[in-house]
N, C-alpha and C positions, 0 to 999 in steps of 0.2 A: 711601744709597750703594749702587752698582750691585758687584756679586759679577762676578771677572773667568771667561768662562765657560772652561771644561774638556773637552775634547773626551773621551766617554767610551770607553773599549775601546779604547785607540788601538793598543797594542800585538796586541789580536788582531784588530783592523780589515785590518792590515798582512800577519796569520800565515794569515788564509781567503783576503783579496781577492791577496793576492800582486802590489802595483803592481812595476812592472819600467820600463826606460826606452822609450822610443819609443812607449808604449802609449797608450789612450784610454781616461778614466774618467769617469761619471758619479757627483758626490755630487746624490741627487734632495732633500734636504734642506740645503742649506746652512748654514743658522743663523747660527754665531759664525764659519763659515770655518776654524773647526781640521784635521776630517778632510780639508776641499779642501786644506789647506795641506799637511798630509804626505802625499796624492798628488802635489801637484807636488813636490815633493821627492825621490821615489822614482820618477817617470818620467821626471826629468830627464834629459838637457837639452831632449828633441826633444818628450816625451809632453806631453798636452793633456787638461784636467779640463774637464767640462761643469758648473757649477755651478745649481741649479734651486731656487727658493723664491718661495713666495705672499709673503713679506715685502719690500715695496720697505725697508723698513728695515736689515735686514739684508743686504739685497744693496747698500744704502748703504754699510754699514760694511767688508764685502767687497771694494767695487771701492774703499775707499779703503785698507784692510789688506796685501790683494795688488795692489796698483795692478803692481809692477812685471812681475807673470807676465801678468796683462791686456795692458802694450804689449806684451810681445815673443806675445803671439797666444796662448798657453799657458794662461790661460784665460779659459771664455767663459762669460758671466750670462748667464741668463734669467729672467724676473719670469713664474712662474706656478706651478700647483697641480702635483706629481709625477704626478698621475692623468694629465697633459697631457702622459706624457714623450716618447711615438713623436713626436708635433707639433711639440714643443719640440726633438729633436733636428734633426727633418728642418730647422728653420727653422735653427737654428745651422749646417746644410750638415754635421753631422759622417757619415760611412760606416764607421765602426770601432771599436766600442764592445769593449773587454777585461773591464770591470768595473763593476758599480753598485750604492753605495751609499745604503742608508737607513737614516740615524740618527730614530728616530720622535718621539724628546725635544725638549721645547721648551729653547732654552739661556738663559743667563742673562741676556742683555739682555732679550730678552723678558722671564720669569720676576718680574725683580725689576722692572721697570717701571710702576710704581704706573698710569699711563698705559693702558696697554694694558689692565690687567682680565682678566690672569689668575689673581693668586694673590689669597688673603685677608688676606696677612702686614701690605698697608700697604694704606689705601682707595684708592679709585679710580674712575675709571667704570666702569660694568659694559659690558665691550664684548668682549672675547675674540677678536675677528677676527686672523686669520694676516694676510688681506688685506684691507686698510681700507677698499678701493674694493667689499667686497661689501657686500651690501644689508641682512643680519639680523646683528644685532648679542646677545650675550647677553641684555641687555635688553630684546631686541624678545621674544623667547623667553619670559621669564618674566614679560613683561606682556601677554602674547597669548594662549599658550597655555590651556588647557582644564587642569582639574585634573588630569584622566587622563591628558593628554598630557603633561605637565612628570612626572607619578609614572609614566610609561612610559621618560620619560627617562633620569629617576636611576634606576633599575632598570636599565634594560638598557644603558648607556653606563657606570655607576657602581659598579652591583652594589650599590646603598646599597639595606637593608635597611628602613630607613625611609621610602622613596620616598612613601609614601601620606598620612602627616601631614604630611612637609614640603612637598609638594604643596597639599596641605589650609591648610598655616600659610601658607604664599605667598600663593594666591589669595586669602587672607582679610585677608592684610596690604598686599594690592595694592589694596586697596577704598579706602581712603585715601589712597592718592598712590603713583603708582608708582615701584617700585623699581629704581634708578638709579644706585645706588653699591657694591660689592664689599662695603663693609663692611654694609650693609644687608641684606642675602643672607647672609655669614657670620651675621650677631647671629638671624638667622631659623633657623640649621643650629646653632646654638648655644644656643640657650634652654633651660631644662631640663635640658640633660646636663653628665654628669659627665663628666670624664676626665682623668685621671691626665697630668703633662708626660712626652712623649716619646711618649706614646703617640700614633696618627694621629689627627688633628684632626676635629672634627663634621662639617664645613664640606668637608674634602677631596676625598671620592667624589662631591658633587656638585655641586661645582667643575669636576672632571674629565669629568662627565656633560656640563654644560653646552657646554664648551668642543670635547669630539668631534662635538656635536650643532651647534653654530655653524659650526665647518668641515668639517664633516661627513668625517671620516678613516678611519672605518672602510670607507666605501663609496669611498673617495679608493686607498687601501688596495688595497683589492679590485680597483679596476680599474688600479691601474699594476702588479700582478704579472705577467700577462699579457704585457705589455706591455714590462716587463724582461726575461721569457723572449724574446720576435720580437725586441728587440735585440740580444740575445747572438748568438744562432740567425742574424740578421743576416751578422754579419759572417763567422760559419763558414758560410755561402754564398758570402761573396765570396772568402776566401782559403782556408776549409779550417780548421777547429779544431787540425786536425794539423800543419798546415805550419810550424809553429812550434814544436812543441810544447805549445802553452799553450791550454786551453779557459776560456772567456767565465764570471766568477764572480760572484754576486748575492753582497750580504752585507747584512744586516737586521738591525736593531738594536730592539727595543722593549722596550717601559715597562711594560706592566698586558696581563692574562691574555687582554684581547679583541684585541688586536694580535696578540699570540706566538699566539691558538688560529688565525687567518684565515692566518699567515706558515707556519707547523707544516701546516695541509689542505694547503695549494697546493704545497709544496716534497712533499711526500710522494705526493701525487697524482701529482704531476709527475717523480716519481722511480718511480713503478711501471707496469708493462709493460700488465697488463691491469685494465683498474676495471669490470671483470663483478661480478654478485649471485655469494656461493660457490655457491649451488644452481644456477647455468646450470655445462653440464660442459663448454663450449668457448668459447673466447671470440667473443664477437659485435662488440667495440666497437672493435677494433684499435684502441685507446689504444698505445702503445710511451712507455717510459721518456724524456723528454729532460733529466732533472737526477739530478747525485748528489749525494745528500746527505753535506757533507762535518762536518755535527752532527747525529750520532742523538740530541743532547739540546741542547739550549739550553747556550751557553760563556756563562760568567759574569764579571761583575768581581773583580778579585782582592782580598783584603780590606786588601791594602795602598791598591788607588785606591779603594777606599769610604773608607776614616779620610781618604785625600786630596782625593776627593770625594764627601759622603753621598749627592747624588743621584743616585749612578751606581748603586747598592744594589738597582735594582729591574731593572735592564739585562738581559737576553737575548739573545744574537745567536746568529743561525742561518745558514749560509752553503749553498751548492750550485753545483755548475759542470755546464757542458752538456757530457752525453754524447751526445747524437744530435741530426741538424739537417733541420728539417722543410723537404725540397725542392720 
């Protein structure tokens, strides 16, 4: 039975990104359509959400969800990776972008989809794809790779301390027939250990490995920040940050500590004047400020939507709005 999903932070999704009516929003994660749906809600009647996800599934359930904000033009799919947001805007024709959100969490239809092969909870295939149409699948992974490279995985995608035996246990259990099913990969991250219930599962951190490494998000990551700053930056070239009063806001949402560290450099970078070594006495780099940081710490779930929803427990959002517009 599928778990109905829950849009996480919704309340301070609302209190950083500030949607208003007539405005233009990008969610670059769509997922379940929750946070699209209280954007158009709170731009109504005239404002217009861009909606963006590698999941035709979910953009399935989407244009059948919001079907009615879809005719009246208010909001627009597009079937691709966030890293592709400059491309995917320009093709939608939008020129005025107020806000862009990214929720980094997978939501529940995904999650609980024995199908898809992301979690351990029920078997499955092992496939992990966002986008179905891409070519490497989890399985291609850990029946390919190189000892070293599957224990370079779980380390640096996982932070799993064990990366080198289960690497070791893999390759050794892949000599026999390769492995193909979710639960075949758990019972390998699970042999020999103990743990206590409630406590995080064997299996977890290199689940989580896997699955950044199949759609590769951290480097997806990396290159749409940029790329949400020149949209913001955007539109306060065509009409002026000021004219409104209202400047262009990012709002970031993630899950585990390699997200928050990659979203934390960029907003802070991006919010300081000059990025010289202390030891040079003048600046060389004319770097200048273009964001303010409107969380000097990571905003959290309140412990009321954690008992309402546990997966939100690990949430971070960081938000910033543009102070200066590079001409």
């Amino acid at each position: 039975m599928q778990t109905q999903h829950i849009s996480v932070m919704p309340e301070e999704v609302v209190h950083f990104l500030q949607p208003a009516p007539g405005r233009c929003y990008i969610d670059g994660t769509l997922g379940g359509g929750g946070h699209t749906a209280l954007l158009l809600d709170y731009c109504a009647p005239d404002g217009r959400v861009l909606g963006i996800d590698a999941d035709a599934l979910a953009l399935a359930r989407v244009r059948e969800r919001l079907a009615p904000a879809i005719e009246q033009g208010r909001l627009l799919l597009a079937h691709g990776n966030f890293a592709e947001m400059e491309q995917l805007v320009d093709v939608a024709g939008l020129h005025r972008i107020d806000g862009i959100l990214l929720d980094l969490g997978f939501s529940s239809d995904q999650m609980d989809d024995p199908l898809r092969g992301f979690s351990f909870s029920a078997d499955g295939p092992l496939d992990m794809r966002m986008d179905r149409t891409a070519e490497r699948s989890a399985a291609d992974i850990i029946n390919t790779a190189s000892e070293q490279e599957l224990a370079d995985i779980f380390w640096r995608y996982g932070e799993e301390t064990r990366s080198r035996p289960l690497a070791r246990r893999i390759v050794q259990a892949r000599v026999k027939g390769p492995i193909t099913r979710t639960a075949q990969l758990a019972a390998l991250a699970t042999a020999g250990v103990r743990y206590k219930a409630g406590a995080i599962h064997p299996a977890t951190r290199m689940f989580q490995a896997l699955r950044i490494a199949v759609n590769q998000e951290l480097a997806g990551l990396e290159a749409v920040l940029p790329q949400m700053l020149h949209l913001l930056q955007r539109w306060g070239q065509v009409a002026g940050s000021e004219q409104d009063g209202h400047a262009g806001r990012m709002v970031i949402i993630s899950f585990h500590s390699l997200e928050d560290r990659i979203v934390k450099e960029f907003m802070r970078r991006e919010a300081t004047d000059c990025l010289c070594p202390p030891r040079v006495p003048i600046c060389v780099c004319g770097h200048k400020a273009q964001l303010r940081l409107l969380t000097r710490r990571p905003a959290s779930p309140s412990q009321q939507e954690i008992d309402r929803n546990p997966r939100a427990r690990s949430a971070h959002l960081r938000a910033a709005e543009i102070v200066a517009v590079v001409l």
